[in-house]
C-alpha positions in Angstrom: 44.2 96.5 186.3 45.2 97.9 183.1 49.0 97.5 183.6 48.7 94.2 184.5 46.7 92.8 181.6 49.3 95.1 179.6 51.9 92.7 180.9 49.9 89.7 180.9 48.1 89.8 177.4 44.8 90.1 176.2 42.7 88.1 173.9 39.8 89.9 172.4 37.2 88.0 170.7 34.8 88.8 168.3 31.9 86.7 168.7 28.2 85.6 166.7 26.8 83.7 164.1 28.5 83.3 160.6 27.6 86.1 158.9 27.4 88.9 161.3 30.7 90.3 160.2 33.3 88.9 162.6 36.4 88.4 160.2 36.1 91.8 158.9 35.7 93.5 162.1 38.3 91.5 163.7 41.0 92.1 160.9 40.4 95.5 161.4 40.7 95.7 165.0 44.2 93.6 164.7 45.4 96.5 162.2 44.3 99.6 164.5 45.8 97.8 167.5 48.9 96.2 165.8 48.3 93.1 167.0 47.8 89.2 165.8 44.8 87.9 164.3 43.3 84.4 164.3 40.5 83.6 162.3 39.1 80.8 164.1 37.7 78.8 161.1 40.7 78.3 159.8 41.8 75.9 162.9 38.2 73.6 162.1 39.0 70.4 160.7 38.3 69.5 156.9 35.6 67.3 158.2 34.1 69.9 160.5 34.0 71.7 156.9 32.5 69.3 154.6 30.4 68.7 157.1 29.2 72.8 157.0 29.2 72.9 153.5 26.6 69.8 153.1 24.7 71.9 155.5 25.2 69.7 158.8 25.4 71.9 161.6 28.3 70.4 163.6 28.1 68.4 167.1 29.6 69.1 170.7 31.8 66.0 169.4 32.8 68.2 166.1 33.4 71.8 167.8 35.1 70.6 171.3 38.6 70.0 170.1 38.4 72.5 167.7 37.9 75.2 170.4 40.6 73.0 172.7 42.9 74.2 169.9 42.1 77.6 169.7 42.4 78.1 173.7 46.0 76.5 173.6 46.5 78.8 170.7 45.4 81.9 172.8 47.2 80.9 176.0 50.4 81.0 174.4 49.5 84.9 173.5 48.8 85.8 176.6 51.8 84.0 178.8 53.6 85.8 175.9 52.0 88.7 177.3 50.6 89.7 173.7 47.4 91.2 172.4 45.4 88.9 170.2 42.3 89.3 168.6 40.1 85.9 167.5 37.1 85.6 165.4 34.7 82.4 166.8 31.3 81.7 166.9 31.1 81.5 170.7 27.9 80.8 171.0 27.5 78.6 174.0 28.5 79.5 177.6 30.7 76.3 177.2 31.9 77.2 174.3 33.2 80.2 175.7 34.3 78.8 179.1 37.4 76.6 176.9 38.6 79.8 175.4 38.3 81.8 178.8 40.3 78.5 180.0 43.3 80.1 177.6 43.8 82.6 181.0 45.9 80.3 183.3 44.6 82.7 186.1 40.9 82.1 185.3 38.7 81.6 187.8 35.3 80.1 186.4 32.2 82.7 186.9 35.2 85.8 187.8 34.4 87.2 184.0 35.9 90.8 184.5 39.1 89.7 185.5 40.0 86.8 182.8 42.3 87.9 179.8 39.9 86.6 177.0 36.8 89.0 176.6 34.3 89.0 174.5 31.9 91.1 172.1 29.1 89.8 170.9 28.2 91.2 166.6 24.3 91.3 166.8 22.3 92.2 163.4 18.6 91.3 162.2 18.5 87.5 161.2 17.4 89.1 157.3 20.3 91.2 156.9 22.8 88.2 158.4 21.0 85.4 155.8 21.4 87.9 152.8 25.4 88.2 154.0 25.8 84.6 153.8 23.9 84.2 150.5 26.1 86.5 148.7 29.5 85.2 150.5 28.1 81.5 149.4 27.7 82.9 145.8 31.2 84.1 146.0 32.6 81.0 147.1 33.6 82.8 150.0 32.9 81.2 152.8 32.2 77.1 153.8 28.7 77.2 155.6 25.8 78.0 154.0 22.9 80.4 154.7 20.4 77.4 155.2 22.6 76.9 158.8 22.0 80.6 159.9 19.1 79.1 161.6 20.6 76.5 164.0 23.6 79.3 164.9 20.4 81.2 166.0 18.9 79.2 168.6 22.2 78.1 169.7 23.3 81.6 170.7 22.8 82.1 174.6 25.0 84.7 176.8 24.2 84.5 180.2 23.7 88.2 181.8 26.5 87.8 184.7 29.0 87.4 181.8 28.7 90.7 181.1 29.5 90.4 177.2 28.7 93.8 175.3 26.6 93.7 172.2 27.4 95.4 169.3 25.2 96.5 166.0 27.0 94.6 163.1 25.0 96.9 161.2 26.4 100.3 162.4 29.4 100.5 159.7 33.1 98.9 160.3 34.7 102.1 161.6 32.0 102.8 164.1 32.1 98.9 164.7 35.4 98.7 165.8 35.9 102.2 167.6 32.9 101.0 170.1 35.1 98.0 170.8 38.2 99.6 171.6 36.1 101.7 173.8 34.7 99.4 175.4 37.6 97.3 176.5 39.3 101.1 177.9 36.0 101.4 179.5 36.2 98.1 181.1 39.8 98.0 182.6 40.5 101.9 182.6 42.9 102.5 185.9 43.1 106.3 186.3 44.2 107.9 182.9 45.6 104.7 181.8 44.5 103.2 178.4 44.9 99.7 178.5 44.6 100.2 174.4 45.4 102.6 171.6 42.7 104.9 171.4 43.7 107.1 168.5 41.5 106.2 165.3 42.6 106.7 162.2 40.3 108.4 159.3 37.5 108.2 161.9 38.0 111.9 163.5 37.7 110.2 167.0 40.7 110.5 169.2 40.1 109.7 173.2 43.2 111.3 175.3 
């Protein structure tokens, strides 16, 4: 299994409401693996961001063809047979089921074996509104905190996805070492790694 998602590519995303800390662990991630990083709000539409920014949550009919984009962005990683990690939202089955599409192998409800995987950044809904009050003071970021609300009821993973949880809360380092772990975890064959597992700075080295 390893090998042959080492040949085929793998798309890592880094899922959860704005705020939870996506970007940053997912820049992070892309640096200790040496691989690409798409940050998927760059990809929405100016619409689909004045819309944000006036506080409109966006429609199925705003966020379909933007996550039609990002799949045929991540399918050309993975027939490249690159590794690629991609911050989104995610936070519908459907939504996830277009980027899984990316795979061209993807069978629908066969989650362990498709090429895009996802974890899930989980924090209290205090801590997450506080991050998006201060990015919003800072000009930093589109959506404001008053949308953290309608991200939160539309977040649903079903339990046969199998999509690991992680605490947003637990400090980058520790953040992004529990991922790496996790996807070795997942498609370990033998001693095989399907990624790096040396961490820099964080005393952790699995060999």
């Amino acid at each position: 299994m390893a090998s042959d998602l080492q040949a085929q590519g793998l798309a890592i995303v880094i899922m959860g409401v704005s705020g939870s800390g996506k970007s940053t662990v997912c820049k992070m991630l892309a640096k200790m693996l040496g691989c690409n990083f798409i940050e998927a709000d760059d990809y929405h539409s100016q619409s689909n961001k004045d819309k944000m920014s006036r506080g409109i949550p966006l429609s199925d009919e705003d966020r379909i063809p933007w996550l039609e984009t990002l799949s045929s962005t991540i399918r050309n990683y993975l027939i490249n047979g690159d590794t690629v990690t991609l911050t989104c939202s995610a936070l519908r089955k459907q939504y996830r089921e277009i980027l899984r599409s990316a795979d061209p192998n993807y069978k629908p409800g066969n989650y362990s074996h498709c090429r895009v995987q996802f974890v899930c950044l989980v924090a209290p809904a205090e801590v997450i509104a506080e991050r998006i009050k201060i990015r919003s003071n800072e000009e930093k970021h589109f959506m404001p905190a008053k949308l953290l609300q309608s991200q939160l009821d539309l977040l649903q993973i079903d339990e046969a996805e199998q999509i690991s949880k992680i605490d947003a809360t637990s400090g980058l380092q520790n953040i992004v070492n529990s991922i790496i772990l996790l996807i070795n975890n997942k498609y370990k064959c033998g001693n095989e790694n399907l990624l790096p597992v040396s961490f820099p700075g964080s005393g952790l080295s699995l060999l």
